[in-house]
N, C-alpha and C positions, 0 to 999 in steps of 0.2 A: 635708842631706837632699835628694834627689832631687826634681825637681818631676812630680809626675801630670796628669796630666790627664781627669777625669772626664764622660762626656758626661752632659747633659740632655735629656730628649725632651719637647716640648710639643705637644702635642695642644689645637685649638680642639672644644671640647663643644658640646651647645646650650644648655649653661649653666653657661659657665665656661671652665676650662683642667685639664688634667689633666697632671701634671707625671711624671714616671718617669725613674729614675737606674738604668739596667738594672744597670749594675757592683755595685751594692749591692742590686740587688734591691726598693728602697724606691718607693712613689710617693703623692700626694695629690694632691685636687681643690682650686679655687681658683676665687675670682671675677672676676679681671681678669689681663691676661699679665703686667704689672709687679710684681704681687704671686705669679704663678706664679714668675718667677724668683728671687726674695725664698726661699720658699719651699725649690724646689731649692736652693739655696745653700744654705742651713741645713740640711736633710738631707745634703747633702754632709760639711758639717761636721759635724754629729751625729753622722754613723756613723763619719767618722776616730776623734773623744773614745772612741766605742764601741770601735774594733777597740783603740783604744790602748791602752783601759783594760783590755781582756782581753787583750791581749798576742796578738790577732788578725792576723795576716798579711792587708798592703791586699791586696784583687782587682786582677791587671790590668787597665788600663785597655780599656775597649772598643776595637775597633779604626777610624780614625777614615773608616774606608769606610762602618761603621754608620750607615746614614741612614732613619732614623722617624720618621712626624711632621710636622707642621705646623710647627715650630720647633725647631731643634736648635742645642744651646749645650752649647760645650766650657767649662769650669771647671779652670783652672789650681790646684791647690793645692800 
């Protein structure tokens, strides 16, 4: 299997961190950046289990000139 690479976008809130996985469209809030990246990771993985289990075709990966955010992190799967 190919390796992907999926971006992460972190956002500092005034109460928190806001995490966003544009490729998959998913995102949530959080109260520290170490636990935002926790976070993304597992949405990451979740929605692979997801597209796998429905036999879903992955989204391309954003392209890595994409830059949003206060924190951006590429996630190799």
């Amino acid at each position: 299997m190919l390796e992907k690479t999926y971006r992460m976008i972190i956002n500092k809130e005034k109460k928190g961190y806001h995490v966003y996985i544009p490729d998959f469209g998913v995102e949530s809030t959080t109260e520290s950046l170490k636990n935002a990246v926790k976070v993304g990771k597992s949405m990451i993985k979740r929605m692979i289990k997801h597209y796998n289990f429905y036999g879903i075709s992955f989204p391309k990966p954003c392209s890595r000139d994409y830059m949003s955010g206060d924190y951006n992190i590429v996630i190799p799967v």
